[in-house]
DOZA-217202 format. One record per residue: residue number from 0; x, z, y of N, C-alpha, C, O in turn. Coordinates in steps of 0.02 Angstrom, whole numbers, plus 50000, padded with zeros to 5 digits. Layout:
# DOZA-217202
NUM  X  Z  Y  X  Z  Y  X  Z  Y  X  Z  Y
...
//
This chain:
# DOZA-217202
0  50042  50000  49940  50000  50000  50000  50044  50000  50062  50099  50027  50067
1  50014  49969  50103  50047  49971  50161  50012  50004  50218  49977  49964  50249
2  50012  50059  50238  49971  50098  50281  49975  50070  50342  49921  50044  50356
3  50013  50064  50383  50026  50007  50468  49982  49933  50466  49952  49907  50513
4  49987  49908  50394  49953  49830  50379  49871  49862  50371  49823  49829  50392
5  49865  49912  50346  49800  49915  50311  49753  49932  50368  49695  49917  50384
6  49810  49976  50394  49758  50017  50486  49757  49939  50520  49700  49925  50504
7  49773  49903  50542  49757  49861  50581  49753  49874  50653  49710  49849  50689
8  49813  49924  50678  49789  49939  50745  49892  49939  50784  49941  49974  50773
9  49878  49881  50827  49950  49860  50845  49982  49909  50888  50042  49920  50881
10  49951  49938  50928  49983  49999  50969  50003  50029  50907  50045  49991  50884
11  49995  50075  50869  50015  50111  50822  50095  50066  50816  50148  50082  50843
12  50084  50018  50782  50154  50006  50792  50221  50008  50832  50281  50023  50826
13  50173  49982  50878  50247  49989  50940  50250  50064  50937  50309  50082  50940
14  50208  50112  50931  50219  50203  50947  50275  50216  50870  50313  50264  50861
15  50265  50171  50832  50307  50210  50760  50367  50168  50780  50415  50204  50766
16  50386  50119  50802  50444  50107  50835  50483  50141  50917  50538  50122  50938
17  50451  50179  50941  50463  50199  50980  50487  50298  50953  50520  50341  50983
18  50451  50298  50885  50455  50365  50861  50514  50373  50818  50532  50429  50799
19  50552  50308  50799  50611  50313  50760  50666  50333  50787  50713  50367  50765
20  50659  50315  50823  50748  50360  50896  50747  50415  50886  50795  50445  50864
21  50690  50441  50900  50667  50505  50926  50679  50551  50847  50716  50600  50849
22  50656  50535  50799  50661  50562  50714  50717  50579  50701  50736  50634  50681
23  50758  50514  50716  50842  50537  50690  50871  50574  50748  50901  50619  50719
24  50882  50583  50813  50887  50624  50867  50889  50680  50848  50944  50707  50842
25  50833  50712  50834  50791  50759  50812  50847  50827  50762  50863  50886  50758
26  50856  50765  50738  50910  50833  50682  50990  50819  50696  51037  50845  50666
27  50992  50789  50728  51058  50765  50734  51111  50836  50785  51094  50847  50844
28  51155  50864  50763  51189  50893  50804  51256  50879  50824  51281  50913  50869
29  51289  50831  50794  51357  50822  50805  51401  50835  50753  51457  50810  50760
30  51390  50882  50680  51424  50876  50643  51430  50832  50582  51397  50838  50531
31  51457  50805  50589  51450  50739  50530  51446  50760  50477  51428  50710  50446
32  51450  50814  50430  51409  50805  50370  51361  50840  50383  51321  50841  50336
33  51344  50872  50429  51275  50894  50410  51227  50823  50426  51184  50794  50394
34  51259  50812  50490  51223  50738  50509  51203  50702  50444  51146  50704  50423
35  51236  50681  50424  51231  50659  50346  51175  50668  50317  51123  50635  50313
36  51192  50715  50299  51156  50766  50240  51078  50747  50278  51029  50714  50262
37  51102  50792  50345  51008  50799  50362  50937  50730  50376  50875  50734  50376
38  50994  50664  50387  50975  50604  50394  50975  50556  50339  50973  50495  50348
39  50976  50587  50273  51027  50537  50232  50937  50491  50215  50933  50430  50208
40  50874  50537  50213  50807  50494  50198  50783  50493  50246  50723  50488  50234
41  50795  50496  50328  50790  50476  50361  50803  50382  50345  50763  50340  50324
42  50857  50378  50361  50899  50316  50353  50875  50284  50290  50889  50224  50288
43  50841  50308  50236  50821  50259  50193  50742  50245  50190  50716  50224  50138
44  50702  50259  50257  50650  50225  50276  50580  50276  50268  50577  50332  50292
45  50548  50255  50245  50463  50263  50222  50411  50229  50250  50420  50178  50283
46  50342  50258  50236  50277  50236  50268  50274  50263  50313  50233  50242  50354
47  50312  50323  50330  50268  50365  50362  50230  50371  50404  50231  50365  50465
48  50180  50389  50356  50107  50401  50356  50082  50445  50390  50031  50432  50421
49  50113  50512  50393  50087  50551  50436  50108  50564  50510  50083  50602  50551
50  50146  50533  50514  50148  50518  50601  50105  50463  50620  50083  50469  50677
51  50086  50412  50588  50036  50372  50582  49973  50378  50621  49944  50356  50671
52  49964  50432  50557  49894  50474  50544  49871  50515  50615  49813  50525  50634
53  49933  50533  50646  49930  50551  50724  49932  50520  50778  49915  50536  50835
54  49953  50480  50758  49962  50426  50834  49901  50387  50834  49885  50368  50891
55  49849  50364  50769  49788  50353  50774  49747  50395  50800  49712  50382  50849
56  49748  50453  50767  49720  50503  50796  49694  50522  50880  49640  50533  50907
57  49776  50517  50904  49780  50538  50958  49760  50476  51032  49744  50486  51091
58  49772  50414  50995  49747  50359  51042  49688  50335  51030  49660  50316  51081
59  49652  50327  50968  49596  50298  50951  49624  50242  50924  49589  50212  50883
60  49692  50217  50939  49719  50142  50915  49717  50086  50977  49717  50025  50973
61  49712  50141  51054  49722  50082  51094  49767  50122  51159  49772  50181  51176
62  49786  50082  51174  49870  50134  51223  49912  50161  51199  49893  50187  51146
63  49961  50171  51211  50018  50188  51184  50024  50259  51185  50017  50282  51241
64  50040  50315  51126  50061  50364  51125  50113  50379  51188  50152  50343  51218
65  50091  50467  51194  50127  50510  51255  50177  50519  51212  50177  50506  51152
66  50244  50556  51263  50300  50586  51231  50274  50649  51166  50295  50663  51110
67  50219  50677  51212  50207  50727  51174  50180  50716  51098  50194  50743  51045
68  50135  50663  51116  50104  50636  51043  50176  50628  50997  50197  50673  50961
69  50204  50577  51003  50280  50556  50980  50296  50635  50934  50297  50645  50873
70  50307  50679  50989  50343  50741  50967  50316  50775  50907  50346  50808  50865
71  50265  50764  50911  50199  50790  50865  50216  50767  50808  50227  50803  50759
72  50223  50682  50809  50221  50662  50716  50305  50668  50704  50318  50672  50644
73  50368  50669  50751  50431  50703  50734  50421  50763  50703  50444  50770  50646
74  50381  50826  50738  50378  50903  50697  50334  50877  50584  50343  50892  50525
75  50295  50837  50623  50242  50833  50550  50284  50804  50516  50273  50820  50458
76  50360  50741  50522  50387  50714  50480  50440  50766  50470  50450  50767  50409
77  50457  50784  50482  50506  50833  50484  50492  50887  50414  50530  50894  50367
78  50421  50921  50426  50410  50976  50390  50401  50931  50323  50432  50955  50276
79  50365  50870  50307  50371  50810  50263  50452  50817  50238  50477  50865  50208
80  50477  50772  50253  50554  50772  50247  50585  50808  50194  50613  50791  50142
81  50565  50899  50238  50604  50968  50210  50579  50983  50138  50618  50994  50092
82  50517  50984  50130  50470  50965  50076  50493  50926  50008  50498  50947  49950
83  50505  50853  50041  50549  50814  49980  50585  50852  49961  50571  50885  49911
84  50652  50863  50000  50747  50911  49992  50710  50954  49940  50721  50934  49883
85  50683  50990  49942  50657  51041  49914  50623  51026  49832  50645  51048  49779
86  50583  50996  49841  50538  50970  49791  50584  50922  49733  50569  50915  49674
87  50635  50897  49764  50674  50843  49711  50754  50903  49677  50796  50887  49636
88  50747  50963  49711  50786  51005  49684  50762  51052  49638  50798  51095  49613
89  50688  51044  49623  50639  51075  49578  50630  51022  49524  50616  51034  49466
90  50642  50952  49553  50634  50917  49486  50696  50871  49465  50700  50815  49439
91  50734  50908  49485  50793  50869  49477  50791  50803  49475  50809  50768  49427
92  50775  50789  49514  50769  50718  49538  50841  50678  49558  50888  50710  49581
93  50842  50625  49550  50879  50564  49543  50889  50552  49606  50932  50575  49644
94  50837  50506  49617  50802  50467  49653  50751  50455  49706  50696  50440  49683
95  50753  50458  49769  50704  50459  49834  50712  50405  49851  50769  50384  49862
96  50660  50369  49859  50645  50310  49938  50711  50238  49902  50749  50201  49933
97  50702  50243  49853  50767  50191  49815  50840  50205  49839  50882  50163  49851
98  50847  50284  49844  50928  50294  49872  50930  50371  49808  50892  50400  49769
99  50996  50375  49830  51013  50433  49782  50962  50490  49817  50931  50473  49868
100  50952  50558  49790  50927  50601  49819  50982  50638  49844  51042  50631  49830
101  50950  50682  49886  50995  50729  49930  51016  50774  49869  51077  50776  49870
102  50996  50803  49828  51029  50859  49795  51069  50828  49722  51105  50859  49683
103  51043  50741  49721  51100  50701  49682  51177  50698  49710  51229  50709  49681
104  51165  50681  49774  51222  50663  49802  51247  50722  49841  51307  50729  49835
105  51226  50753  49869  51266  50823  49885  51273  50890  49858  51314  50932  49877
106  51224  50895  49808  51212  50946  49765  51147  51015  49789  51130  51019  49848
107  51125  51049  49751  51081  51052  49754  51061  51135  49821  51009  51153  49849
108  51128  51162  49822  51126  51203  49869  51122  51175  49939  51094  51203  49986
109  51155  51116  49940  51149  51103  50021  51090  51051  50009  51079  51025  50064
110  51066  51038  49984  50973  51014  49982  50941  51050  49993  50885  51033  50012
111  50961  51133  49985  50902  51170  49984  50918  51188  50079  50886  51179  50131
112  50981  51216  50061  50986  51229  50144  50984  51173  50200  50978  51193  50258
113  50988  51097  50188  50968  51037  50231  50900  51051  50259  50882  51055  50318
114  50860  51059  50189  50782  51071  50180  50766  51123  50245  50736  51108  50297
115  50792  51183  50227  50762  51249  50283  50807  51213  50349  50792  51244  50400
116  50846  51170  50362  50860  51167  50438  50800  51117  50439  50746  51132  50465
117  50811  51069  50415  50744  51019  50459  50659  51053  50468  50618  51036  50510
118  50652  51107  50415  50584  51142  50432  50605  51169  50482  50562  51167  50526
119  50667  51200  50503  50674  51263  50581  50671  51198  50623  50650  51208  50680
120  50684  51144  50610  50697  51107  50679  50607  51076  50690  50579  51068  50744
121  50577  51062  50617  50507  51070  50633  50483  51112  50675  50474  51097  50734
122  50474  51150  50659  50442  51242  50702  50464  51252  50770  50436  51296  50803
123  50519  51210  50801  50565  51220  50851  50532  51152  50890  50537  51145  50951
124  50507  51117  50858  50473  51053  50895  50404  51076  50912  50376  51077  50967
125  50383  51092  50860  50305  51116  50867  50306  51174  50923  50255  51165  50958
126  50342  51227  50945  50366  51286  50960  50356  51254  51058  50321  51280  51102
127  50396  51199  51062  50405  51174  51110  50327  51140  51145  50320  51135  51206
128  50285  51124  51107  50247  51081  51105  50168  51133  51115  50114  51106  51130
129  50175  51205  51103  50140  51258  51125  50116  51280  51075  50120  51257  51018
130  50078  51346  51103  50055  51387  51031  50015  51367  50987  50026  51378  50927
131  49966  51337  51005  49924  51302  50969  49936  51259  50901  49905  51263  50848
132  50014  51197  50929  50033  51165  50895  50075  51200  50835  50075  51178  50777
133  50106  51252  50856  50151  51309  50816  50106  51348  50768  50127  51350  50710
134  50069  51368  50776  50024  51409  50735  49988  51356  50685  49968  51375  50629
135  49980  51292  50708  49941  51267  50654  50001  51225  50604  49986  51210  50546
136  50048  51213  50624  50100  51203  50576  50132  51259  50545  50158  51252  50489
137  50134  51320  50577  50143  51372  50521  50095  51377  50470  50115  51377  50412
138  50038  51381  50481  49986  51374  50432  49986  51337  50370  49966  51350  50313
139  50019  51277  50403  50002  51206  50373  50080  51230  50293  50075  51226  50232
140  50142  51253  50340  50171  51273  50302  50152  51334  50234  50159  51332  50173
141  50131  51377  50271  50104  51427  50185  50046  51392  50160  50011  51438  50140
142  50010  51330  50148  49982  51293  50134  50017  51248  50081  50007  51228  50024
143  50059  51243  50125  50109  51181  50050  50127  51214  50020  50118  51200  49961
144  50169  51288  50036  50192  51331  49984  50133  51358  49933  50140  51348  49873
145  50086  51387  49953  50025  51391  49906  50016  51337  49860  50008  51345  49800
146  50016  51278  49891  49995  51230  49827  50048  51203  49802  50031  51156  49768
147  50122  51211  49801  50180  51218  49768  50165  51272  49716  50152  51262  49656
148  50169  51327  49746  50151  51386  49707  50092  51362  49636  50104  51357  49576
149  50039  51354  49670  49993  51339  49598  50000  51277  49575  49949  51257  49547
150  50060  51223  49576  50050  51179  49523  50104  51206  49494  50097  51199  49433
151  50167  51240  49510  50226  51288  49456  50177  51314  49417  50171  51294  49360
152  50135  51366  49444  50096  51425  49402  50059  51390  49351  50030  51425  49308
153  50055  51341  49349  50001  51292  49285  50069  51249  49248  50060  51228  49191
154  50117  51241  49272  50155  51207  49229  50159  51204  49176  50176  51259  49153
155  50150  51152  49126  50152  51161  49055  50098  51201  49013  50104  51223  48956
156  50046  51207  49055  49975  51239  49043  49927  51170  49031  49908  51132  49075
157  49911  51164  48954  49851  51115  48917  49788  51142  48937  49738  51110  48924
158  49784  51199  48968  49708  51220  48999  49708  51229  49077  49676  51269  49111
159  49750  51184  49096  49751  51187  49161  49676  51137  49180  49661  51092  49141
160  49630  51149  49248  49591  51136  49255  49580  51105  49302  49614  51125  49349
161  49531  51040  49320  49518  51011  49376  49525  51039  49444  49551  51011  49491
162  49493  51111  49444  49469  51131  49484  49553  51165  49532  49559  51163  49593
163  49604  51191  49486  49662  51218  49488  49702  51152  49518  49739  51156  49567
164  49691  51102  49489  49722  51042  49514  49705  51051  49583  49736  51091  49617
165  49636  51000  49617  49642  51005  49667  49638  51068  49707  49619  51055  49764
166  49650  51126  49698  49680  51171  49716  49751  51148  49754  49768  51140  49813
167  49786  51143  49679  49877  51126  49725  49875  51062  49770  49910  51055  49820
168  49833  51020  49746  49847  50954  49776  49817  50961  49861  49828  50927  49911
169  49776  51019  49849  49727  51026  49935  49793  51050  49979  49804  51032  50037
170  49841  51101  49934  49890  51136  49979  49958  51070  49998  49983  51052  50051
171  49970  51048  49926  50044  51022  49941  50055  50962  49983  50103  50946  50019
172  49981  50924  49967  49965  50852  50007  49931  50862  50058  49961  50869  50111
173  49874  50864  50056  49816  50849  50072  49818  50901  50161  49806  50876  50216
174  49837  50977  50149  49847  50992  50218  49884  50980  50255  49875  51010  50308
175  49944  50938  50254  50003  50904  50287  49946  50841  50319  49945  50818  50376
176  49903  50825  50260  49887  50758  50284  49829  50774  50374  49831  50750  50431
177  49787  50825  50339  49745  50841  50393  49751  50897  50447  49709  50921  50486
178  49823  50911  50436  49850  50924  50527  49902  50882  50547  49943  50905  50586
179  49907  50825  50528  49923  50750  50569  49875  50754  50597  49882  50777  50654
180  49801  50735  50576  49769  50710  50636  49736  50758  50654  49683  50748  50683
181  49754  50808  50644  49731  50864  50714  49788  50880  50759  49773  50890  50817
182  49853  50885  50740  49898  50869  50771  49895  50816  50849  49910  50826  50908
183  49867  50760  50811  49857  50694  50850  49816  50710  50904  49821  50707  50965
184  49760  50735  50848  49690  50745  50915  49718  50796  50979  49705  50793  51040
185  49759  50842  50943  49788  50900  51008  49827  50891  51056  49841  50917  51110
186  49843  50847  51024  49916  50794  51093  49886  50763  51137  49898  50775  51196
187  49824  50700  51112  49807  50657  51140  49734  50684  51174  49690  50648  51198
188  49735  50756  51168  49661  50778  51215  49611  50768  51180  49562  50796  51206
189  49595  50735  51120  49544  50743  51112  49489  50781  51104  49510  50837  51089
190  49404  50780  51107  49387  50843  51124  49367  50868  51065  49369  50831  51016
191  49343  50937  51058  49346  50984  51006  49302  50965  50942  49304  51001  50892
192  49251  50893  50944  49205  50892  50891  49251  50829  50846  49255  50821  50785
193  49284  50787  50904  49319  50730  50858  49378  50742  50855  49411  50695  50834
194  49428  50827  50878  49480  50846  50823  49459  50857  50756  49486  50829  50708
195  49385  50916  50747  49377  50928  50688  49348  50866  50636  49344  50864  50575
196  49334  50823  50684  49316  50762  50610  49367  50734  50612  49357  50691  50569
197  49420  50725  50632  49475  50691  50608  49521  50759  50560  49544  50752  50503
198  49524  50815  50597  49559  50876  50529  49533  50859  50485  49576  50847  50443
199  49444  50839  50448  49404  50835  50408  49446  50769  50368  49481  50771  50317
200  49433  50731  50397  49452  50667  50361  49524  50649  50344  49542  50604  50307
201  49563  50694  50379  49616  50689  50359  49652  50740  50275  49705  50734  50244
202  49599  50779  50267  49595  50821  50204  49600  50782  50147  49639  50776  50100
203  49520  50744  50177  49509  50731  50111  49523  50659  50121  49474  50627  50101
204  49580  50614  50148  49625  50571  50149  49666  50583  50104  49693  50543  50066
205  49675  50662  50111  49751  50678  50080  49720  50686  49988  49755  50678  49938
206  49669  50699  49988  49659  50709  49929  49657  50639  49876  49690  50630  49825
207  49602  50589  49914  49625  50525  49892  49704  50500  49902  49711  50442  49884
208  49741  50519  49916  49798  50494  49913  49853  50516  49859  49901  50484  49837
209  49832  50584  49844  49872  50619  49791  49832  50599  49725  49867  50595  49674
210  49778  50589  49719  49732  50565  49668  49788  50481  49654  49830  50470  49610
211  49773  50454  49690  49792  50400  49707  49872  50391  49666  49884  50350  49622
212  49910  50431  49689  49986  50432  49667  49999  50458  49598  50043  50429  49566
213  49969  50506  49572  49971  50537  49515  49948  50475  49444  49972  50468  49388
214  49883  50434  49485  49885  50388  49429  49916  50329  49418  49910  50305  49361
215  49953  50296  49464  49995  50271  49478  50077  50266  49443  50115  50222  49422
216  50075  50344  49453  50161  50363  49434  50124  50369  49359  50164  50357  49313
217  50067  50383  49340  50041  50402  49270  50060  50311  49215  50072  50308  49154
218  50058  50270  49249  50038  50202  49244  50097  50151  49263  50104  50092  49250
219  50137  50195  49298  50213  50152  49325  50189  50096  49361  50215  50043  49340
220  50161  50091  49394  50108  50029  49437  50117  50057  49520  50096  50106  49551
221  50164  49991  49537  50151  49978  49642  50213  50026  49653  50242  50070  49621
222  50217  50000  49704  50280  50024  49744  50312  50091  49739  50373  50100  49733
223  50250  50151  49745  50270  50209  49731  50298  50245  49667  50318  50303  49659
224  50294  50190  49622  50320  50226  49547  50402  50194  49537  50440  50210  49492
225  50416  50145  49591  50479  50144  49587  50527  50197  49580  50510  50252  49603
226  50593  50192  49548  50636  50262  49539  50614  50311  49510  50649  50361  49510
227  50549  50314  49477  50556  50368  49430  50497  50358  49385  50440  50344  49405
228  50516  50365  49314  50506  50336  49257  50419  50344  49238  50405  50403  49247
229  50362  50309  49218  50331  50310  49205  50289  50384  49171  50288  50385  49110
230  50267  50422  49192  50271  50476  49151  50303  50532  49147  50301  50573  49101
231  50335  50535  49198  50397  50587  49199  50347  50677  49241  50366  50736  49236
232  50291  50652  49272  50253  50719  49270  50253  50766  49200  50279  50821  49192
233  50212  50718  49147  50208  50749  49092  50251  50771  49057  50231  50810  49014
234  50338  50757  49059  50380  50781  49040  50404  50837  49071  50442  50873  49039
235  50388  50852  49128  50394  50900  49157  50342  50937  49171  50333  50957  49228
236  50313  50946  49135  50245  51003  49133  50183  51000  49182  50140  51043  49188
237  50189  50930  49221  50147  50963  49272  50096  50905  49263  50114  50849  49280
238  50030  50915  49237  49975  50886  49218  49934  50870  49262  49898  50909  49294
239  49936  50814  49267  49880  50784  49344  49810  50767  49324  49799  50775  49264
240  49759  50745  49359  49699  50728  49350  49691  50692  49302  49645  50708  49264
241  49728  50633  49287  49694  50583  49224  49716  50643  49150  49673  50659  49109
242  49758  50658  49148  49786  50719  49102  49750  50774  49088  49751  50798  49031
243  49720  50797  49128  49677  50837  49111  49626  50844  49083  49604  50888  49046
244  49595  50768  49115  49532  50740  49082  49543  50706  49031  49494  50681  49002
245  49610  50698  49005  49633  50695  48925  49616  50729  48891  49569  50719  48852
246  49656  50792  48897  49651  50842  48868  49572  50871  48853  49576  50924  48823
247  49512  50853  48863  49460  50857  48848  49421  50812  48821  49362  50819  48804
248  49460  50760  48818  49433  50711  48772  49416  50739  48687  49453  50777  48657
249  49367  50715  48665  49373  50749  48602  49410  50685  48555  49379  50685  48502
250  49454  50642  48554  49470  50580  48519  49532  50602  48511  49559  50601  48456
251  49570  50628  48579  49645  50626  48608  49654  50704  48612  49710  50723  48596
252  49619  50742  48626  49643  50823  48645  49693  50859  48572  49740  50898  48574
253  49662  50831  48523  49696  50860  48458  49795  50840  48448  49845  50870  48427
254  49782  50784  48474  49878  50750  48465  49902  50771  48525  49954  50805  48529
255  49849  50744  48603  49877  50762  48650  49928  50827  48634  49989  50834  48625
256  49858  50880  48637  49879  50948  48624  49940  50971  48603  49974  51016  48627
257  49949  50942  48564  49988  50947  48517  50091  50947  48535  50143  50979  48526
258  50068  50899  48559  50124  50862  48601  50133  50897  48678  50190  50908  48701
259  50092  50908  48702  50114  50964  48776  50111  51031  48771  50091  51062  48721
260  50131  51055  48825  50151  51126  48810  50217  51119  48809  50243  51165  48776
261  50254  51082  48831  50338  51108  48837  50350  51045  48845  50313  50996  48843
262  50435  51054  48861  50468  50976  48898  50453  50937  48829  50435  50958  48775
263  50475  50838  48867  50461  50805  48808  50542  50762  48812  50578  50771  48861
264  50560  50725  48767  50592  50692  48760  50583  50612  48791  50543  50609  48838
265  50607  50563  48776  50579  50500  48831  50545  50465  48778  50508  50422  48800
266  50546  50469  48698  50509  50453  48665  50427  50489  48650  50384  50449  48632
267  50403  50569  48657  50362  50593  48678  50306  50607  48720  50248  50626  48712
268  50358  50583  48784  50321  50575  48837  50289  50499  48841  50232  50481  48857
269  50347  50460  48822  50296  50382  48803  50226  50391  48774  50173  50365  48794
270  50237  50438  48716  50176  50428  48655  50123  50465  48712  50071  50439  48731
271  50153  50544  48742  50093  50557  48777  50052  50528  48817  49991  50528  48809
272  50089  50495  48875  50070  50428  48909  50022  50385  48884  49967  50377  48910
273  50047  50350  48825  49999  50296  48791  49950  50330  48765  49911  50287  48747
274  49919  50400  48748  49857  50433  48720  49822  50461  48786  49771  50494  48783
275  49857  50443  48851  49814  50478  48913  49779  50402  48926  49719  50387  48927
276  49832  50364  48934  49792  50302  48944  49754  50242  48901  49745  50183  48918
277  49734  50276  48842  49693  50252  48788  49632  50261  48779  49592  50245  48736
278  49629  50306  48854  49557  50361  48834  49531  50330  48913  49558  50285  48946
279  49478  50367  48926  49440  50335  48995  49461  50377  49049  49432  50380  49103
280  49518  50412  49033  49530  50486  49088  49546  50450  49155  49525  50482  49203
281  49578  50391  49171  49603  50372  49211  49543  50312  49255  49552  50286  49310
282  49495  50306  49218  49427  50265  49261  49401  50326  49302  49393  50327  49363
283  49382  50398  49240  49367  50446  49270  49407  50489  49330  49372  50525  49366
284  49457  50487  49340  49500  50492  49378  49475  50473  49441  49451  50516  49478
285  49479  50390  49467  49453  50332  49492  49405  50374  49535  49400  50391  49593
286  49362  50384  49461  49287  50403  49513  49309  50465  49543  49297  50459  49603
287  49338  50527  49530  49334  50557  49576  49385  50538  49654  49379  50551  49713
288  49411  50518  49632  49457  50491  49711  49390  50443  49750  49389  50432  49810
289  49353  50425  49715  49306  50376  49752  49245  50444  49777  49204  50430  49821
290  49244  50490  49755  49200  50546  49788  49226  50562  49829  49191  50560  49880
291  49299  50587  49839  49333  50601  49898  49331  50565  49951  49309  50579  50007
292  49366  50491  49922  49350  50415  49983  49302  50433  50017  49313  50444  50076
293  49221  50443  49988  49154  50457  50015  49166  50503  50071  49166  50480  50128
294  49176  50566  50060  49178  50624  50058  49227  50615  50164  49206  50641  50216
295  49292  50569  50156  49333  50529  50224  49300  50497  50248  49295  50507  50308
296  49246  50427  50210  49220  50398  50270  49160  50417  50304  49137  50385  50351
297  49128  50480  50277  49067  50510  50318  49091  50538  50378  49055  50535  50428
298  49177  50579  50379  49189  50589  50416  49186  50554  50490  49173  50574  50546
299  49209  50483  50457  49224  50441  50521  49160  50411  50575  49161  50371  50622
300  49100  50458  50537  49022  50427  50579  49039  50469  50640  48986  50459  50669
301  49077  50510  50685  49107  50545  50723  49111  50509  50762  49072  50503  50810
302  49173  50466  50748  49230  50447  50796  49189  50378  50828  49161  50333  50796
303  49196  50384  50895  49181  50341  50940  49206  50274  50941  49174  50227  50964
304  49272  50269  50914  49306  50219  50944  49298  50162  50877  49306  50196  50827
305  49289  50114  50865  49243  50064  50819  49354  50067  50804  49380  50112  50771
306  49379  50029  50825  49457  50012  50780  49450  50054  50769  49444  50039  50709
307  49441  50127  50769  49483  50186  50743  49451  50194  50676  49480  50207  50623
308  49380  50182  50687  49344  50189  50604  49367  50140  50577  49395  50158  50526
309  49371  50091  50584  49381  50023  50545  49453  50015  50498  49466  49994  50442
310  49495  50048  50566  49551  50047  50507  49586  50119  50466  49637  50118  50432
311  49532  50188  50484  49546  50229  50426  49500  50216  50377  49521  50212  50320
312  49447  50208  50386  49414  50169  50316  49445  50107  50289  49438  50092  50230
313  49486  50063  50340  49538  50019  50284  49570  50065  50224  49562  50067  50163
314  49604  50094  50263  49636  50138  50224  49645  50168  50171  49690  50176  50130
315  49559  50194  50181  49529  50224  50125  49523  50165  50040  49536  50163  49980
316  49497  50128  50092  49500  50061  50036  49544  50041  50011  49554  50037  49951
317  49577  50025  50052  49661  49996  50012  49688  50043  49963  49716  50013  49918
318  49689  50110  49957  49708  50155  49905  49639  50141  49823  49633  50132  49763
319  49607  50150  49884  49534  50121  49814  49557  50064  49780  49574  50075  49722
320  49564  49995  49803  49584  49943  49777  49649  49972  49748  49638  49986  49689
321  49715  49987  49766  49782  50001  49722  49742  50032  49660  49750  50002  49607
322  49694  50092  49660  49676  50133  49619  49628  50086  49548  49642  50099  49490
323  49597  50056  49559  49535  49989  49548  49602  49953  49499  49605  49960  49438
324  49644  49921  49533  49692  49883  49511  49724  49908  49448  49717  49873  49398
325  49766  49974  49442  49799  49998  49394  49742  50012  49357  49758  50005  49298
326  49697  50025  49360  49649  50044  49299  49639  49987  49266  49647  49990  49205
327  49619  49920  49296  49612  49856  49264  49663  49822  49231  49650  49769  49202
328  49722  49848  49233  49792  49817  49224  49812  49867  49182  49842  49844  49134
329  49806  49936  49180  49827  49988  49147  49921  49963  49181  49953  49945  49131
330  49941  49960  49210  50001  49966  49258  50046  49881  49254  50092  49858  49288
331  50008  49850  49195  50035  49783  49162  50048  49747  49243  49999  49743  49280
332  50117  49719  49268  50107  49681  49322  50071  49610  49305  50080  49575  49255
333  50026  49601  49360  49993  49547  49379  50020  49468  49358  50081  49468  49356
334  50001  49425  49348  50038  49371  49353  50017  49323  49396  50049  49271  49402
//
């Protein structure tokens, strides 16, 4: 997916080119390896999406973002960023953004400590930017940690439950996603009924989006499953939506079963893989990301500004279609 193509709104662009100076700036102090270190996924790109998600927010999609707006999706990419460092030193990860990872290539102590400077330099942006903005990114932070927290606490748990899922997925994704665009709305003035429908829709954005990725990386299908292996959740204990709704299959729950509950080998995790996606868990899946979808574009009966609906309900869609796609393909590329 391409989130900038899918929004359809050209100011946004010029503001995410005007926000890239400003990103790497941001952490930069003069010492060359930290410089390094703290820029190294900087420098190897992204969507990013959630500065995006603010600069729509905050313009409607017509005029160009304030400095302040700018500053806004720097603090939200930032606390993003620290998140990865962190998260790829929990899964010993390889591989980020098609570059080595930070705790591949520098090891895993100064990933962790890279990680806590770019969150202080988050908090230090937000900090600047007033209380308002500070308090709701602190928030936003024991939020990701909470839903960090409960997808560890289920790890390698065959009775882990829908409901526990989006639990972690509300904390680790989904509230990053929907204080972007309250973020946005707070920069750009907006007034108090179309911040909260954009916080709203930006939730449960985030929820279709983690829905979205989980079956994906489940399926090795589209851009995002690049660099890391088909399946590699389930080898590592952590059971996503189509998986779960495996695991209750009455056809598949008996071998599944059988087979999770502890790390797998790369021949294991294949077999588990091919018995998640043999079963309907992953249509069912589908549908609930398509309740959520629902759930974003009611939000957008709010917002005044006709581009602004048009292209977060692109949005919404374009993850629907990626989602639509791998189910019909089961991850097989297209020809």
């Amino acid at each position: 997916m391409n989130p900038l193509g899918a929004l359809g709104l050209p100011s946004v662009g010029g503001d995410l080119e005007r926000f890239e100076p400003l990103l790497a700036e941001s952490v930069v102090i003069g010492d060359s390896y930290l410089d390094q270190v703290t820029t190294h996924l900087i420098a190897a790109g992204g969507k990013r999406l959630r500065p995006l998600l603010a600069f729509a927010s905050a313009t409607g999609g017509s005029g160009e973002a304030s400095q302040e707006v700018l500053l806004g999706g720097v603090a939200l990419e930032l606390m993003h960023l620290a998140s990865l460092y962190h998260d790829d030193v929990m899964d010993e990860a390889l591989v980020r953004r098609n570059v080595q990872s930070v705790n591949a290539r520098f090891g895993n102590l100064i990933a962790i400590v890279a990680g806590d400077y770019l969150m202080a330099r988050s908090a230090a942006i937000a900090a600047d930017l007033g209380t308002e903005i500070a308090g709701l990114l602190a928030r936003t932070l024991a939020s990701l940690t909470r839903g960090q927290v409960a997808e560890v606490r289920t790890s390698f748990r065959v009775d882990r439950t829908v409901d526990e899922y989006f639990e972690a997925i509300g904390g680790k994704t989904a509230a990053l996603m929907s204080s972007a665009c309250r973020v946005g709305a707070l920069t750009g003035g907006r007034d108090p009924e179309v911040a909260a429908a954009l916080t709203n829709f930006g939730h449960a954005f985030g929820m279709v989006f983690q829905i979205r990725d989980d079956v994906l990386d489940l399926l090795a299908f589209g851009d995002d499953a690049l660099g890391k292996p088909a399946g590699q959740d389930l080898a590592e204990g952590i059971y996503t939506l189509p998986v779960i709704i495996a695991l209750h299959d009455t056809a598949a729950k008996g071998e599944l079963g059988a087979l999770l509950g502890q790390p797998l080998d790369e021949p294991e995790r294949e077999k588990a893989r091919l018995l998640v996606t043999q079963t309907d868990s992953v249509e069912r899946a589908l549908d609930l990301g398509r309740a959520w979808a629902a759930t974003a574009l009611d939000t957008l009966c709010e917002l005044r500004e006709p581009p602004l609906r048009d292209g977060f309900g692109a949005l919404i869609e374009a993850m629907l279609d990626d989602l639509a796609l791998a189910c019909a393909t089961r991850g097989e590329p297209t020809r």
